[in-house]
VOBA-1610 file (N, C-alpha, C; in pm, whole numbers, padded with zeros to 5 digits, always signed):
BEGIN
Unk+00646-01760+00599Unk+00728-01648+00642Unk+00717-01626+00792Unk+00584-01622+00817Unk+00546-01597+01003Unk+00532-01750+01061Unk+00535-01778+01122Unk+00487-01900+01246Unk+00382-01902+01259Unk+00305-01776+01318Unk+00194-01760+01315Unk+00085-01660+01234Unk-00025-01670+01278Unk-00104-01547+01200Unk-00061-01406+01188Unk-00009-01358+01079Unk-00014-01226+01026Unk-00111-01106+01093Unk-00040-00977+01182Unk-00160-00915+01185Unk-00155-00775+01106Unk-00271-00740+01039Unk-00262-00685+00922Unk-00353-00514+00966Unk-00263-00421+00922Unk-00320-00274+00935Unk-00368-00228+00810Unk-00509-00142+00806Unk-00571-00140+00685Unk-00588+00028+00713Unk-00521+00119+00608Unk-00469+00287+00658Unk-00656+00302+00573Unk-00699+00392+00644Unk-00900+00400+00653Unk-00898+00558+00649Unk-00831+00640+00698Unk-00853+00780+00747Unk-00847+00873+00663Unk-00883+00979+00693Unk-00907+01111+00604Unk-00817+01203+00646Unk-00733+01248+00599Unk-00645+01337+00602Unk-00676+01506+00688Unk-00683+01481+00807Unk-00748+01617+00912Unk-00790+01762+00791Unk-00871+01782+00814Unk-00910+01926+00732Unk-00892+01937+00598Unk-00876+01794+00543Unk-00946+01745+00397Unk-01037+01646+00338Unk-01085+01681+00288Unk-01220+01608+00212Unk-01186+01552+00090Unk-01179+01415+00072Unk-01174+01357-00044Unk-01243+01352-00134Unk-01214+01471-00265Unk-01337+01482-00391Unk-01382+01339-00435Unk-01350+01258-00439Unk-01420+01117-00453Unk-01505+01086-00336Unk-01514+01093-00263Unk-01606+01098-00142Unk-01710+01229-00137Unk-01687+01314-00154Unk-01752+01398-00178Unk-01860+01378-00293Unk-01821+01363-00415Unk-01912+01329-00514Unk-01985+01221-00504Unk-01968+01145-00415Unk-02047+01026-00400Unk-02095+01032-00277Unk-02107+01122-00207Unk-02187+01184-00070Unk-02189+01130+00062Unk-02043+01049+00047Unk-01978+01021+00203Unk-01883+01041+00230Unk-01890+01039+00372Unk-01801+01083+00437Unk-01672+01029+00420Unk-01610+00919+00384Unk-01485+00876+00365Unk-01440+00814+00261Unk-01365+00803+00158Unk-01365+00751+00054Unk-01325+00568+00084Unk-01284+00528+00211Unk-01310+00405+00223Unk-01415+00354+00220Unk-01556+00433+00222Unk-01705+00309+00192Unk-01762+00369+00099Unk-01642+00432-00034Unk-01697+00437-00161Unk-01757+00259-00188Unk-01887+00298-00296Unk-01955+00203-00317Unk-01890+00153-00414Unk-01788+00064-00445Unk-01726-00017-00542Unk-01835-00149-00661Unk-01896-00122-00711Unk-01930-00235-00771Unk-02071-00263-00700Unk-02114-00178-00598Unk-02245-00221-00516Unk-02171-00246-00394Unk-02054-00239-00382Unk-02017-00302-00254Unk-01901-00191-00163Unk-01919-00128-00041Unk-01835-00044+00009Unk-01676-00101-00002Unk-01610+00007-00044Unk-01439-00064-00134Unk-01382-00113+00009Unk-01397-00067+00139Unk-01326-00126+00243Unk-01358-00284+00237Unk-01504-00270+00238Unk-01533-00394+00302Unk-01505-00523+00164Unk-01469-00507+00045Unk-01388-00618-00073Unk-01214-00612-00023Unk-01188-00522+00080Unk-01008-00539+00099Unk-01001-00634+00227Unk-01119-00597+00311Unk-01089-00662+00437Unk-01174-00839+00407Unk-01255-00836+00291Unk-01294-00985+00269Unk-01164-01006+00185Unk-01063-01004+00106Unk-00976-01018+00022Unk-00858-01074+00187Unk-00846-00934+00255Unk-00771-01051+00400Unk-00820-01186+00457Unk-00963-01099+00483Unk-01029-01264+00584Unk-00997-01405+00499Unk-01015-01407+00344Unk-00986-01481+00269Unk-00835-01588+00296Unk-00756-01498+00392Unk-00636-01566+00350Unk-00569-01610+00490Unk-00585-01696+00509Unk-00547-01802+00636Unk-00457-01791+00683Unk-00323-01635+00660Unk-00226-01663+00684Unk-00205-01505+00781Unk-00353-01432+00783Unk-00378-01353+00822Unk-00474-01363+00942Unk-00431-01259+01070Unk-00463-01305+01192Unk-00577-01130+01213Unk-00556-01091+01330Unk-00645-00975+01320Unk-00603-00904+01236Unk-00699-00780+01202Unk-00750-00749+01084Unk-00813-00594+01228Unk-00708-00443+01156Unk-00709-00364+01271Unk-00713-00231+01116Unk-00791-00131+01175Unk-00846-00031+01058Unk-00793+00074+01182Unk-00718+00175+01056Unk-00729+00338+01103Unk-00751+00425+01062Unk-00882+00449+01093Unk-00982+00545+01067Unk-01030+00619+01193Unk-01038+00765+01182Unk-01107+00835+01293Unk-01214+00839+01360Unk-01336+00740+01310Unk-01509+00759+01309Unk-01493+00598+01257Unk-01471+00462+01350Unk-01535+00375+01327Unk-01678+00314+01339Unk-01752+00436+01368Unk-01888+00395+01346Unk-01997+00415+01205Unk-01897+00453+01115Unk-01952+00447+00980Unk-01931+00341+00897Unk-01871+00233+01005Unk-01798+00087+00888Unk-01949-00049+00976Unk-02023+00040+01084Unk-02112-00009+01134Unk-02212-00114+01011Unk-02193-00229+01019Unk-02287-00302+00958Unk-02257-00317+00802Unk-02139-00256+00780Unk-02070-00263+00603Unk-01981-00343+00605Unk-01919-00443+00716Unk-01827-00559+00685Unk-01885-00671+00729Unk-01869-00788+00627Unk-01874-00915+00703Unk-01754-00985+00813Unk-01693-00928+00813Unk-01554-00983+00933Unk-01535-00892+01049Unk-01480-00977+01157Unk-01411-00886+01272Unk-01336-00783+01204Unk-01305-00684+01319Unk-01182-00600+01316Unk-01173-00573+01423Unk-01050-00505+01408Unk-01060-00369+01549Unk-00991-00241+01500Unk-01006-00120+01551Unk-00978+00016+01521Unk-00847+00049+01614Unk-00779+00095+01561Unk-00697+00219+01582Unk-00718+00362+01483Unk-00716+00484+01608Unk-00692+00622+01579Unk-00621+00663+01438Unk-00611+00703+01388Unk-00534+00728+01274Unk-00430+00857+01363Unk-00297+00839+01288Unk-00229+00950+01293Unk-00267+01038+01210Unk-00139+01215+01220Unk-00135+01251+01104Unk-00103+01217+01008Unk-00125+01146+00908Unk-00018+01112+00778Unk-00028+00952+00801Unk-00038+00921+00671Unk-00008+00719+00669Unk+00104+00707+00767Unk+00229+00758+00699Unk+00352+00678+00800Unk+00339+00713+00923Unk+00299+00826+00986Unk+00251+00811+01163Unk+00189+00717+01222Unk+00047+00715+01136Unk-00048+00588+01168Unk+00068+00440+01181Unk+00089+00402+01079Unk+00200+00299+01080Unk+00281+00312+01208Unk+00349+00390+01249Unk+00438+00416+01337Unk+00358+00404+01461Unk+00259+00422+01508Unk+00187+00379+01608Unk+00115+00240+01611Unk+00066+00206+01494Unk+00022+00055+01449Unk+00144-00013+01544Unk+00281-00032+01416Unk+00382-00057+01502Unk+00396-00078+01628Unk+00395+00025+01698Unk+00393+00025+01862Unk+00289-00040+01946Unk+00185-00054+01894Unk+00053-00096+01965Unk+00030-00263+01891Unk+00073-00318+01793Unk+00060-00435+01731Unk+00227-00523+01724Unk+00303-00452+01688Unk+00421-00497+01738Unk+00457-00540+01577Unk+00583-00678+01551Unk+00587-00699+01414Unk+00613-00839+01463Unk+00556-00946+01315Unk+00532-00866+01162Unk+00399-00789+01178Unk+00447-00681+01062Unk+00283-00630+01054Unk+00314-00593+00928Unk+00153-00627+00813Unk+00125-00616+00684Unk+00038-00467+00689Unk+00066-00371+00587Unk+00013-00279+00596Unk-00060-00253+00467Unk-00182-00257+00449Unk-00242-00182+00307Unk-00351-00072+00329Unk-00427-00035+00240Unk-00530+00071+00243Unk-00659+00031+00185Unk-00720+00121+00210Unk-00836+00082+00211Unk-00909+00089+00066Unk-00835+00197-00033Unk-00859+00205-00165Unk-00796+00110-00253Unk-00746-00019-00181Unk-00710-00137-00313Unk-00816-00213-00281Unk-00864-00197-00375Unk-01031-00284-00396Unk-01037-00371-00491Unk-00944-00402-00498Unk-00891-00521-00652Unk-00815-00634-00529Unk-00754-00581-00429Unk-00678-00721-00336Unk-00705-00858-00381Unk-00643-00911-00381Unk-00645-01063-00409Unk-00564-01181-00301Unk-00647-01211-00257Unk-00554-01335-00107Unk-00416-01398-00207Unk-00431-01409-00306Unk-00316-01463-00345Unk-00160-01376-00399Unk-00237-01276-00397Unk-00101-01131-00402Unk-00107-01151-00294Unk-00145-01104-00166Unk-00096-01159-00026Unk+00017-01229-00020Unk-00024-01405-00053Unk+00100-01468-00073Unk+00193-01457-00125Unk+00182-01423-00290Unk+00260-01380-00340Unk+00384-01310-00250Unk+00358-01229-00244Unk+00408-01074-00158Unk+00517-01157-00040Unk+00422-01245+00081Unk+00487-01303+00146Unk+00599-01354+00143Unk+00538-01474+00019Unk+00637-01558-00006Unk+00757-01487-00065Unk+00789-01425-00143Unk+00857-01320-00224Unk+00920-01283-00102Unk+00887-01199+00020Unk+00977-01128+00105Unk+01070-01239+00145Unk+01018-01322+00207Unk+01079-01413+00267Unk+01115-01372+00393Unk+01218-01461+00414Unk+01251-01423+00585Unk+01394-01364+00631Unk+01483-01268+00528Unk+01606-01221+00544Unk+01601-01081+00558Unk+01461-00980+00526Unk+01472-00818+00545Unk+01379-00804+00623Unk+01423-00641+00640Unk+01340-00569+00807Unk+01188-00510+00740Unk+01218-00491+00614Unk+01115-00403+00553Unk+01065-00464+00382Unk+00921-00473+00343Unk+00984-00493+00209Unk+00814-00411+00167Unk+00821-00373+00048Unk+00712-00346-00040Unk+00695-00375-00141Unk+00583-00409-00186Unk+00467-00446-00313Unk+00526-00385-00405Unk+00547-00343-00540Unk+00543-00333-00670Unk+00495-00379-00770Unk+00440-00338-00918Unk+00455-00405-00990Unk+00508-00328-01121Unk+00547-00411-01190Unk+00615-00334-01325Unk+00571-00275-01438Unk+00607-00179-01477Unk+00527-00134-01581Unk+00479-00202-01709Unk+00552-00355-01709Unk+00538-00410-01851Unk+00428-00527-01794Unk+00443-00521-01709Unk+00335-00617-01631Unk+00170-00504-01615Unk+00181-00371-01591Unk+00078-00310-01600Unk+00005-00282-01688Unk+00083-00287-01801Unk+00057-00247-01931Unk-00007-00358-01994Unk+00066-00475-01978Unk+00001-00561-02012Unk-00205-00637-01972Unk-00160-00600-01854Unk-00331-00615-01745Unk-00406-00539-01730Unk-00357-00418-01717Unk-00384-00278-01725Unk-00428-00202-01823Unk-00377-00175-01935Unk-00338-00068-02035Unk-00402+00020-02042Unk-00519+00073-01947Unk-00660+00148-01974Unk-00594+00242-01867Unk-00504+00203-01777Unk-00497+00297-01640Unk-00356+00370-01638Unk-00352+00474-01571Unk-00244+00527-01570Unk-00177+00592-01420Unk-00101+00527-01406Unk-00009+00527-01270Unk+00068+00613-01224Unk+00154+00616-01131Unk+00258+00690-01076Unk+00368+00636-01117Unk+00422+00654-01164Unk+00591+00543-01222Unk+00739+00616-01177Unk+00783+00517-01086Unk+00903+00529-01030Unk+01010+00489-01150Unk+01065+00531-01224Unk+01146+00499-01382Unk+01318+00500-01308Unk+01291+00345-01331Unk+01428+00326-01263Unk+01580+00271-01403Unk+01700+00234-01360Unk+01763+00171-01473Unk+01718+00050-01509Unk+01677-00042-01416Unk+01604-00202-01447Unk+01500-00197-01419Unk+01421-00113-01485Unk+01275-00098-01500Unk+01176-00029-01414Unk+01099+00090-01516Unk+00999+00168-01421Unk+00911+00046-01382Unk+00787+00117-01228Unk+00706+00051-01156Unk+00628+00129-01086Unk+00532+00056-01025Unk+00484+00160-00931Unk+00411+00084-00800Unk+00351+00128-00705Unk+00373+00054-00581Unk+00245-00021-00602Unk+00234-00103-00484Unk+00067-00151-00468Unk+00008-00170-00344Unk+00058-00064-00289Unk+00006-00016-00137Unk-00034-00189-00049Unk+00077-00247-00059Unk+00135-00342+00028Unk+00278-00325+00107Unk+00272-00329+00251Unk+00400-00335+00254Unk+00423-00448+00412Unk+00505-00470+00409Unk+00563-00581+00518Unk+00679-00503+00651Unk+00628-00488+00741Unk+00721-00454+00824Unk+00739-00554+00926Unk+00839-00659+00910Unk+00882-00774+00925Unk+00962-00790+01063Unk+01027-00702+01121Unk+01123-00645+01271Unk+01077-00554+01305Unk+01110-00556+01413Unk+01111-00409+01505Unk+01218-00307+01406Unk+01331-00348+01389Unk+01475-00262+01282Unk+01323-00161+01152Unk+01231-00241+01104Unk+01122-00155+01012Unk+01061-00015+01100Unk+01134-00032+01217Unk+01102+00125+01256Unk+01175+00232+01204Unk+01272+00183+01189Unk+01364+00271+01122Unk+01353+00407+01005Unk+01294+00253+00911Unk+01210+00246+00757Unk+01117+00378+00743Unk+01017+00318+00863Unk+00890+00419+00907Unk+00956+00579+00909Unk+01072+00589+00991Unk+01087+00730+01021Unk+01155+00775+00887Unk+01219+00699+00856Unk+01273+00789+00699Unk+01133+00782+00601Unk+01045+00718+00613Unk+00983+00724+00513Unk+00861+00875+00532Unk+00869+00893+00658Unk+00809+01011+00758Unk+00844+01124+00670Unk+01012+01141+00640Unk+01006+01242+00573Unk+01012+01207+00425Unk+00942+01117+00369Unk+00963+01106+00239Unk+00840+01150+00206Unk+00752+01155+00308Unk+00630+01105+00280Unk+00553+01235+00157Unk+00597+01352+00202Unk+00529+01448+00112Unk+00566+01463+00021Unk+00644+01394-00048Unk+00682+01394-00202Unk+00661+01285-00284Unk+00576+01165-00208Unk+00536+01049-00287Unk+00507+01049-00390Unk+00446+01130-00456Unk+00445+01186-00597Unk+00476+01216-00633Unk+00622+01264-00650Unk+00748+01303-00694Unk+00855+01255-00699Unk+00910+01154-00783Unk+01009+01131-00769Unk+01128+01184-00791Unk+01128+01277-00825Unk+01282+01370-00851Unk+01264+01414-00701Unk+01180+01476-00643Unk+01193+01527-00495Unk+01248+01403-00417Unk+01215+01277-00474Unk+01241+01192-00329Unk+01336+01174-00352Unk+01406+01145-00495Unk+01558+01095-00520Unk+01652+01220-00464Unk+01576+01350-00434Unk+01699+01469-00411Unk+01686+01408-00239Unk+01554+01412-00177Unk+01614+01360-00007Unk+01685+01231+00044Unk+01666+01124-00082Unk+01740+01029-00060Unk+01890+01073-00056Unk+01937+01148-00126Unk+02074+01190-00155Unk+02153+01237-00255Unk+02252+01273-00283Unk+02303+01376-00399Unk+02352+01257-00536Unk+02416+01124-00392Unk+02464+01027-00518Unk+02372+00983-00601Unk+02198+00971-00501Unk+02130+00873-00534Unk+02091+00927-00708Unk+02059+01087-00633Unk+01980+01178-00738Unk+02035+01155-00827Unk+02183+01180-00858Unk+02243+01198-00988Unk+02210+01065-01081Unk+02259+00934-00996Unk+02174+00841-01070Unk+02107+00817-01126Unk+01953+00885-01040Unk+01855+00886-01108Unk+01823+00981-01204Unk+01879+01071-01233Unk+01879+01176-01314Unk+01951+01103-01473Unk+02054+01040-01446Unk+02164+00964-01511Unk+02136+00861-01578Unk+01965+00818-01517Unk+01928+00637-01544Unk+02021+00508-01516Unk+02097+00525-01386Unk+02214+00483-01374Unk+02125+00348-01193Unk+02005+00454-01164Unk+01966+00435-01047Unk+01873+00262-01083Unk+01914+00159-00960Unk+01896+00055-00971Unk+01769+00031-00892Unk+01697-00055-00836Unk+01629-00117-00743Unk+01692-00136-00615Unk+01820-00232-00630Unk+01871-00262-00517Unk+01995-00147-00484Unk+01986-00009-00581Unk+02080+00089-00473Unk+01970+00162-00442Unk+01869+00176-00484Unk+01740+00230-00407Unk+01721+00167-00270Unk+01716+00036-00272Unk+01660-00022-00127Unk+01795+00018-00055Unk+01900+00000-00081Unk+02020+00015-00053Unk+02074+00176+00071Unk+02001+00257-00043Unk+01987+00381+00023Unk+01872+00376+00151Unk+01783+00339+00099Unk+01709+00362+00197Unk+01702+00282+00316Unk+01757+00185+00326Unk+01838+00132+00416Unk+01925+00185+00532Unk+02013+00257+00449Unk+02061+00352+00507Unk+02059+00459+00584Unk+01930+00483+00530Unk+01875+00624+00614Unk+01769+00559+00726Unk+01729+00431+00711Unk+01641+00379+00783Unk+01743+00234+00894Unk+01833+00206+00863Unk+01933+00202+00965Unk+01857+00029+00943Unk+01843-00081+00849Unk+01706-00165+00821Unk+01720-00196+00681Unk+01729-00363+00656Unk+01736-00384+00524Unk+01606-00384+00493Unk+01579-00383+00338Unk+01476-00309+00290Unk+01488-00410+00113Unk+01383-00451+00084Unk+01317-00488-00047Unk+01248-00460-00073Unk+01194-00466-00221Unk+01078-00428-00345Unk+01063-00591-00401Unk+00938-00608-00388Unk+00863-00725-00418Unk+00821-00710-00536Unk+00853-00789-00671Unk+00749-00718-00824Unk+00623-00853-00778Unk+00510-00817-00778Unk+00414-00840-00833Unk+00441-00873-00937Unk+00347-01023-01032Unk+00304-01066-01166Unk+00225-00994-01255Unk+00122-00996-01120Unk+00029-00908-01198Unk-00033-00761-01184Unk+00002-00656-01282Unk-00003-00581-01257Unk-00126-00487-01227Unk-00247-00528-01250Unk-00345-00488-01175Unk-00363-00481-01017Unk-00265-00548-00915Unk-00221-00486-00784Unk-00181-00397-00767Unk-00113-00278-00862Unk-00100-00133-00872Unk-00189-00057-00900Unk-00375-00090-00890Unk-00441-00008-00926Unk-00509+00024-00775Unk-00529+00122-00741Unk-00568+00177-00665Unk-00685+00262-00719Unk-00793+00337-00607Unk-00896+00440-00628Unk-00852+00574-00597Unk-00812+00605-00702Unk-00764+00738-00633Unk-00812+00863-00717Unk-00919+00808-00837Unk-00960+00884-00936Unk-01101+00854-00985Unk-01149+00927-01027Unk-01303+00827-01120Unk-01251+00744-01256Unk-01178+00784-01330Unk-01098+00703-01417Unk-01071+00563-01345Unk-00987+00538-01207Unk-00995+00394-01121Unk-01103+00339-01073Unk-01185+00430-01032Unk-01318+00376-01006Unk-01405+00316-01125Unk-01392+00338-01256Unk-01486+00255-01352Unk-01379+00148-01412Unk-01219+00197-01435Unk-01174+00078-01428Unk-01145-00053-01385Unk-01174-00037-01196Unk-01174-00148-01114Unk-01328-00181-01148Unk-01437-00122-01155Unk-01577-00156-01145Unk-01593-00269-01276Unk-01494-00199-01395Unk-01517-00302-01510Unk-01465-00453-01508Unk-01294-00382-01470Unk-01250-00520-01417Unk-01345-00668-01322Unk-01413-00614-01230Unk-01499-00695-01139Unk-01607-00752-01212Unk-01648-00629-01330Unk-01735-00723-01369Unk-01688-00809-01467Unk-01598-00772-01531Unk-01559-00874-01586Unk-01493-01030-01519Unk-01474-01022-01431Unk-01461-01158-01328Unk-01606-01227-01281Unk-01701-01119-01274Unk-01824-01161-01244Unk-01891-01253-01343Unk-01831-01213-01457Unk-01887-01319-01581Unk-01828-01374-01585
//
């Protein structure tokens, strides 16, 4: 897809004047060096990059990079966090330029080969694209966990905090997604700011994938794709203690 090495933003930060109850109960300061399996969850996402040859620096935004002191085996480098993921992004952007791969620091399941996957899948014709995987694919790998589900006409999904901003035009993306951003967990809220046609659609079960990217396209001025993932354990994220013993089991079960 790139010529050269991929450089990849890993969103690390704590949300100004909130404390992550998962971090909290486990008595640090950031829920990126929750202890995953014995092992701080940042430092299994950023070995899951170093892993993959198609990836060049490797840049964290987090406010306090001196708590990742001596918990990774690989380079990095830091950037500031904005307010809000899509700010951070939006300055990543500006200071790294594109392509740029964006994930977080709570997918602690990463796999160098969803990487590719992902890649290869975008290809080289859109400004913007993101990770997915499907619900029949989650269910199947999954079935213990329970997600956020975007319930579309050709099938609910849910994301896997991968995304590709492939042009400079993915600035666009960024600013509409700016205001999407506080309703990520809502999808009736996002389908009402996407638009009145979109909503009814989706209200209707009428709403597709590609008039989703379609729209948002639109508002982001930037073509735009959804990548499905195979496998649907790339939609699990830490965002609960329920994910935290499910990824912990999963690992060990690879460990054997």
């Amino acid at each position: 897809m790139t010529s050269g090495p991929l450089n990849v933003l890993v969103l690390a930060g704590t949300r100004a004047g909130a404390s992550d109850p998962m971090a909290s109960a486990a008595g640090v300061s950031h829920k990126a060096i929750l202890p995953v399996a014995g092992r701080p969850m940042i430092a299994r996402v950023v070995d899951a990059l170093a892993a993959n040859p198609r990836i060049g620096r490797i840049v964290i935004s987090i406010e306090t990079p001196d708590i990742l002191t001596g918990l990774l085996d690989h380079p990095v480098e830091f950037l500031p966090p904005a307010p809000g993921p899509s700010a951070s992004v939006m300055a990543a952007l500006h200071t790294l330029g594109t392509p740029l791969l964006v994930t977080t620091a709570d997918h602690a399941l990463l796999r160098p080969e969803w990487i590719d996957a992902f890649l290869d899948s975008a290809g080289g014709t859109c400004d913007m694209a993101a990770a997915i995987a499907m619900a029949a694919d989650i269910t199947r790998d999954v079935p213990a966990t329970k997600r956020t589900m975007i319930r579309l006409a050709d099938g609910a999904f849910s994301g896997c905090n991968l995304f590709l901003f492939r042009t400079p035009a993915a600035i666009g993306v960024v600013r509409a997604w700016q205001r999407l951003e506080q309703e990520r967990k809502h999808p009736l809220r996002m389908a009402r700011l996407l638009g009145i046609g979109t909503l009814v659609r989706y209200l209707t079960g009428r709403l597709t994938r590609a008039a989703l990217c379609a729209r948002i396209g639109v508002l982001g001025h930037a073509s735009v794709r959804l990548v499905a993932l195979s496998d649907g354990r790339a939609a699990v994220d830490v965002d609960k203690p329920a994910d935290l013993a499910l990824v912990e089991t999963i690992l060990a079960r690879a460990a054997a």
